[in-house]
C-alpha positions, 0 to 999 in steps of 0.5 A: 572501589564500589562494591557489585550490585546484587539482584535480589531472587525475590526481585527478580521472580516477583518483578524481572519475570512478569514484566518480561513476560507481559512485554512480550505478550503486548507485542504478540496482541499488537502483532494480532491486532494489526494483523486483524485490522488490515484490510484482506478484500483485493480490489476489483481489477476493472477498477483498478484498470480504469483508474490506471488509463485515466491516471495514464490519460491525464498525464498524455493530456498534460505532456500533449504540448511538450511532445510532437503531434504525432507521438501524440496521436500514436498515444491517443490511438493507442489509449483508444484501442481495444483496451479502452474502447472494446470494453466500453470502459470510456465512451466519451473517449472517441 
């Protein structure tokens, strides 16, 4: 039969312990490093709308020939309403 494998104590303080011990500390710089490198600035929320209606216009644009004139003059108008044209966000759009 084979015989135990025994670790030695000098080993295991020297060796076992440190590299244990800077293994975890790699993760906790790792954590801090990521964590300082992501962007904290929310953005603006007038960009974010505007690019939502154009993004959202852009796809009624895209269907305009697979759904019915009406639906799409309701779509349009509603494109066109308050959240559009009273803020003067698109001009061109009327």
């Amino acid at each position: 039969m084979a015989e135990d494998l025994v670790l030695d104590t000098a080993i295991r303080d020297w060796v076992l312990i440190p590299l244990s011990v800077v293994m975890v500390l790699i993760g906790v710089l790792r954590h801090i490093v990521s964590k300082l490198m992501r962007s904290s600035q929310t953005p603006d929320a007038k960009i974010v709308r505007e690019g939502q209606v154009m993004l959202r216009a852009r796809n009624l644009r895209t269907a305009a020939n697979f759904i019915p004139s009406k639906a799409f003059r309701a779509r349009k108008l509603y494109y066109c309403n308050e959240l559009v044209c009273a803020q003067n966000l698109f001009p061109w759009i009327l």
